[in-house]
C-alpha positions in Angstrom: 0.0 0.0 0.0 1.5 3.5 -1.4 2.5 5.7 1.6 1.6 9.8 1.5 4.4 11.9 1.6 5.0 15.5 3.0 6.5 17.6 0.4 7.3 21.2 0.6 7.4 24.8 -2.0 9.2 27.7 -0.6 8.3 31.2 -2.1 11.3 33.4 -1.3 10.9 37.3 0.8 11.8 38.7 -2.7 8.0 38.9 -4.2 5.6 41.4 -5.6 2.0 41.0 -3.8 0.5 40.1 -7.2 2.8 37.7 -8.3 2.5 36.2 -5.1 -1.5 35.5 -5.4 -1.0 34.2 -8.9 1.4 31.6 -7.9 -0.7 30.6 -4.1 -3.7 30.2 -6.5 -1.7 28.1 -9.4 -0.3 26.1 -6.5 -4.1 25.4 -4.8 -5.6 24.4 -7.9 -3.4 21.7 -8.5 -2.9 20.4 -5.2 -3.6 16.8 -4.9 -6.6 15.6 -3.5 -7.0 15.4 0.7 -3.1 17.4 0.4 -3.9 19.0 4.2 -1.6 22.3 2.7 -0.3 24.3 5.3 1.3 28.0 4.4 4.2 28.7 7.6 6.7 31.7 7.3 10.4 30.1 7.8 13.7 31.5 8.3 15.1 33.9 10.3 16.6 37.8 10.3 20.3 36.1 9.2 19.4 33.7 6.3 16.3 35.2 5.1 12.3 34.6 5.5 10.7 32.8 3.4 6.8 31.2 3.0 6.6 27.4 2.9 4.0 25.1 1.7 3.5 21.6 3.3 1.1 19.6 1.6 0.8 15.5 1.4 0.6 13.4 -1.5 0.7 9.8 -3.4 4.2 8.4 -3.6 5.6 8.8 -6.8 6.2 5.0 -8.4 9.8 5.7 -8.3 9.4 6.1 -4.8 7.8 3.3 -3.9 10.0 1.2 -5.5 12.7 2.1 -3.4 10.6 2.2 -0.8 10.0 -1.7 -1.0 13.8 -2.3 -2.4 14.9 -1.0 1.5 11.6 -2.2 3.5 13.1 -6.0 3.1 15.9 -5.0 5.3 14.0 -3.4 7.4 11.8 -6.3 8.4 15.3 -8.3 9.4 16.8 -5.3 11.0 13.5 -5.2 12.9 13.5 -9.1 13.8 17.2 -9.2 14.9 16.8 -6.5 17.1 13.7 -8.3 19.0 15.5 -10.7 19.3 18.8 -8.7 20.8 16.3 -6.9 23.2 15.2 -10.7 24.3 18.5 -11.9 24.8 19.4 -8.7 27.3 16.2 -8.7 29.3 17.5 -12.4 30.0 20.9 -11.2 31.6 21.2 -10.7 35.3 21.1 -7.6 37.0 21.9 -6.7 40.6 21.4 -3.0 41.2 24.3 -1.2 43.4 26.9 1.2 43.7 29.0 2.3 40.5 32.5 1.2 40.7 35.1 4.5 40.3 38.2 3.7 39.1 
């Protein structure tokens, strides 16, 4: 099943007004369906200020193949470490002082 991805479009300080409304309408009319788009100011005084749009959307078949190219590992990676986190909560422990060398 194809995961939704948060992707992001920053608009720079350095716009006119109108400009600005032609490209935030261009942008909402072909914004996927159920996107959840979110417009945030970014940045700061030193690097600049900048509007950001997060919205969601489909992965993109090249990324799902990836995707399920790494997911295989993860499923082992996943097992092997249940079973290291079985193997530790078998080893003793007696609490007490820390020994200072």
């Amino acid at each position: 099943m194809p995961r939704r991805v948060k992707d992001f479009i920053d608009i720079s300080e350095y716009t006119s007004l109108d400009d600005l409304i032609r490209y935030l309408e261009t942008v909402r009319d072909n914004l996927p369906p159920e996107h959840q788009a979110e417009l945030k100011i970014r940045g700061d005084e030193i690097f600049g200020r900048r509007l950001t749009i997060t919205y969601f959307r489909e992965q993109t078949p090249d990324e799902i193949e990836l995707e399920s190219k790494y997911s295989d590992g993860d499923k082992a990676a996943g097992a092997s470490i249940e079973e290291l986190r079985h193997k530790l909560d078998e080893v003793p422990f007696k609490l007490g002082k820390a020994k200072r060398g």
